[in-house]
N, C-alpha and C positions, 0 to 999 in steps of 0.2 A: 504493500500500500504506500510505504517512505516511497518508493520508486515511482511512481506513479507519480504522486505529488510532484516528488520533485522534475518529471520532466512534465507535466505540465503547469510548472513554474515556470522554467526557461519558455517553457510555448510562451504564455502568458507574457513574458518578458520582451518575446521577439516580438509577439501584436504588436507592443505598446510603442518599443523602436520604431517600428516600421511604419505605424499612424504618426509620430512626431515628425519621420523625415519627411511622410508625405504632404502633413500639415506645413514644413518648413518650405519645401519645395512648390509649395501650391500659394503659399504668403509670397516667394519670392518672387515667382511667376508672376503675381497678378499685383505688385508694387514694380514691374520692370513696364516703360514709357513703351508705347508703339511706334513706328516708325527706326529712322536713326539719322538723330541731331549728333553734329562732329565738331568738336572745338578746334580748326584747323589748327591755329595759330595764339602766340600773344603779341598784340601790335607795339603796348604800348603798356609798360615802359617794354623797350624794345631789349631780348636776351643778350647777355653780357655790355649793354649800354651802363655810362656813367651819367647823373642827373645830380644839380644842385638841389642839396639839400634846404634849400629855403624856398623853394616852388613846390605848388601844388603837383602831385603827380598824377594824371588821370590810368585808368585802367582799361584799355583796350583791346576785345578780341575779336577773332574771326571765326564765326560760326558758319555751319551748311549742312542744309538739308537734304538730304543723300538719296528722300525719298520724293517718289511721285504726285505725293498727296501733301497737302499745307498738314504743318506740324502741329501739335498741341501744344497750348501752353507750356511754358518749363521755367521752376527755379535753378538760380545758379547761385551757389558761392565761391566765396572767392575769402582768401586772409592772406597777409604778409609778416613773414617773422623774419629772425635775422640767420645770417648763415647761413648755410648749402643742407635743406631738407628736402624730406620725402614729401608727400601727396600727405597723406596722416600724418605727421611729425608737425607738421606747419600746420594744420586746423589743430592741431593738441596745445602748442606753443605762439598761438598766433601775438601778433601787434596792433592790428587791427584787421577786419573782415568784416563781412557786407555780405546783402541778399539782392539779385538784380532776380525782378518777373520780366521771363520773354516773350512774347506775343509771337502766336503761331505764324510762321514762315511758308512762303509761299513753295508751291516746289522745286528742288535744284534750285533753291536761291542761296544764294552767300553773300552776308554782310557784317559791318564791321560793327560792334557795340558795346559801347562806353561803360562798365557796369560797376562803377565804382570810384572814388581818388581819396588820397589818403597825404599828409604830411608827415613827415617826422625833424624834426626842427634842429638845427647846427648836430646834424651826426654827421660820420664818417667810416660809413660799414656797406657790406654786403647783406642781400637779400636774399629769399624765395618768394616768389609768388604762386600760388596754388589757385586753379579755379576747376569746379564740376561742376556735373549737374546734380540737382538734389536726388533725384531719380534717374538710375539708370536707363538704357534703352536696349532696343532689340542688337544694338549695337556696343558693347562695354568700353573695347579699347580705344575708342576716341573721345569719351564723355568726361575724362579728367585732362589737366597739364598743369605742368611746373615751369619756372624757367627762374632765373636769379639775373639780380642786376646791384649796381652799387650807389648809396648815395654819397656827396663829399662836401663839405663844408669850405673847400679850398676849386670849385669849380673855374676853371678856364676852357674859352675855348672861341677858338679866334676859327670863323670860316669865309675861307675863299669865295667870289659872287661868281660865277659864269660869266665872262670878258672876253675880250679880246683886246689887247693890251694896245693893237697897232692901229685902232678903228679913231683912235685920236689925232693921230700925224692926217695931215690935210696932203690931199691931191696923190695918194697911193692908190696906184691900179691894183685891180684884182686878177686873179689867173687862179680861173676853177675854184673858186670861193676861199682861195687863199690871198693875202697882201702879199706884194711886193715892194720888197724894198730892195735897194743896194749893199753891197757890200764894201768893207773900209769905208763906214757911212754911223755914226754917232746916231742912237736914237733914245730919246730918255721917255722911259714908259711907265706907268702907271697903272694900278687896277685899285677896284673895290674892293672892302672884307667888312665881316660884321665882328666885333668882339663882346665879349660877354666873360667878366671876369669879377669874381667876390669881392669888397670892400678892404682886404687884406691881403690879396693876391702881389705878389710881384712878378712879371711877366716878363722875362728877357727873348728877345724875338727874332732869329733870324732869318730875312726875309730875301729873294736871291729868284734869280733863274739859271736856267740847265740849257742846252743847246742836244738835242740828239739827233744822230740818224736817222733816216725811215725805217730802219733795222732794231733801232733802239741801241746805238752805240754810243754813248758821252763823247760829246766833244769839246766845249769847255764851259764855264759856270761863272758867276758874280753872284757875292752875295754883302749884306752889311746883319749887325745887330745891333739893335737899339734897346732900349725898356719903356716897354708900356704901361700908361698910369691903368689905374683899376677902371674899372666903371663902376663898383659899387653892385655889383650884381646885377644891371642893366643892361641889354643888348643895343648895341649904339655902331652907328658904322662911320667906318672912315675911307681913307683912300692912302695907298702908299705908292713910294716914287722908285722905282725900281732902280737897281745901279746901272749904267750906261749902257747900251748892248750895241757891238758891234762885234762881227763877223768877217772875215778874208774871204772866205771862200764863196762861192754860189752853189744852187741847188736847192731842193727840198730837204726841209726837216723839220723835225719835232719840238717846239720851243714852250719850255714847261716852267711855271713859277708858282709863287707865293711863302709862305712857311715851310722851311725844312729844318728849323729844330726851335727848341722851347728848352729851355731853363728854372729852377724852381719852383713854381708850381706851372708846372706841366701842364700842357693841352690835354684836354682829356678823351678828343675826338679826332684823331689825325688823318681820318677819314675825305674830310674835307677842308685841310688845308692847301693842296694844291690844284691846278689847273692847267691841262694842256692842250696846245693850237698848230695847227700845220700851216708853216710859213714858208713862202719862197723868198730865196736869194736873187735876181738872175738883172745884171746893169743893163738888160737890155730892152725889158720894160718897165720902163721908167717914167712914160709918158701917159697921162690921163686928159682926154677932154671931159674938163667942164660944162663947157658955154661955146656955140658959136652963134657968131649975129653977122647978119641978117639972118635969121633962121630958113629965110625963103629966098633964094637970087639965081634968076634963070642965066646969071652969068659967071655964076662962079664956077 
């Protein structure tokens, strides 16, 4: 009779398991979202970017609906802690975090959405950013992401405008959308930059251009350094005067400028300190009409 009981104990036992997985797997099932929403991306703060630490930072990402049918609502969260964490570690250890509601998406659309900004005031550290959905989908591996970025209390950063440094010299032909100019011929050039640098910053700046082949071969360079006052954490533009550029030879090539090194507190984006232009050399066009007059003479 012990025997009996006791294997219909274990039966009794196995039911009970086997109702609880089923109960767990049947919860699971029907709290997972239909469809599949995908966090492609984070825009913004952008991964491995540096951002002053005295600006708002907003929270930008890239969703898409993968599916054929407009999506159903969805929450999302999202928290920022400091240092290099996981998806869980950072909602356990957060600094701040947020709930963004998303309105159902049309199909196969992808757009970009703000769902969140946060400060943290005179630091000088590394992040995670974490965001999911609060509900998974028929999809799991694209409904979380992480990425890390740094704030800094010591932010510079000086970027080059899109120029062309030779569009100021008066009465230069063009050839094939490049300037001409001469060579053993003095030309003093100039371009735009915007800088943006903390209240405490000291910014030593050296500013220069590069001459290359169409190959990419150096051929020679000018450069000077100066130091630039702060702005005060304000983005503010100026204009700088390049050192004299003059050349021997003729031909095509690659004529590259703006920032190529930083001192003390360091640029923090050297992404967009330079710029490059394809120039011609050649003394033999050298001549541009302006202007003729009489614009009309059956005798000329």
């Amino acid at each position: 009779m012990s025997r009996v009981n006791e294997v219909r104990s274990h039966f009794l036992t196995f039911i009970l398991v086997a109702m609880i997985f089923q109960s767990l797997v049947a919860t699971n099932t029907a709290a997972a979202k239909p469809g599949d929403l995908a966090i492609n991306a984070v825009i913004n703060p952008a991964p491995g970017a540096t951002y002053t630490t005295f600006d708002i930072v907003s929270i930008v990402i890239e969703i898409e609906n993968n599916e054929n049918d407009t999506s159903s609502e969805r929450k999302i969260n999202w928290a920022v802690c400091t240092g290099e964490k996981t998806y869980q570690a950072c909602f356990g250890d957060s600094l701040f975090d947020g709930i963004k509601i998303l309105a159902g998406m049309n199909a196969n659309q992808t757009q970009q959405v703000e769902i969140g900004s946060f400060t943290d005031w005179n630091q000088n550290r590394s992040y995670t950013l974490a965001v999911g959905f609060d509900d998974y989908d028929q999809n799991v591996s694209n409904d979380k992401i992480t990425s890390q970025f740094t704030l800094t209390n010591a932010y510079v950063d000086l970027s080059v405008g899109v120029s062309n440094p030779f569009s100021d010299i008066p009465f230069l032909t063009t050839l094939e959308n490049k300037y001409v100019i001469n060579s053993n011929t003095d030309y003093v050039l100039e371009f735009p930059y915007t800088l943006e640098s903390c209240g405490t910053c000291i910014f030593d700046a050296t500013f220069g251009w590069k001459l290359y082949s169409m190959n990419g071969q150096s051929i020679t360079e000018s450069n000077n350094t100066q130091t630039l006052a702060s702005t005060s954490g304000i983005e503010k533009a100026f204009t700088e005067v390049l050192p004299t550029f003059n050349h021997h030879s003729q031909g095509t090539f690659l004529f590259e400028f703006g920032l190529y090194n930083s001192s003390d507190d360091v640029d923090v984006i050297p992404s967009n300190n330079l710029h490059t232009i394809t120039i011609e050399i050649n003394d033999k066009l050298d001549i541009k009409v302006k202007e003729m007059f009489p614009t009309q003479d059956p005798t000329a």
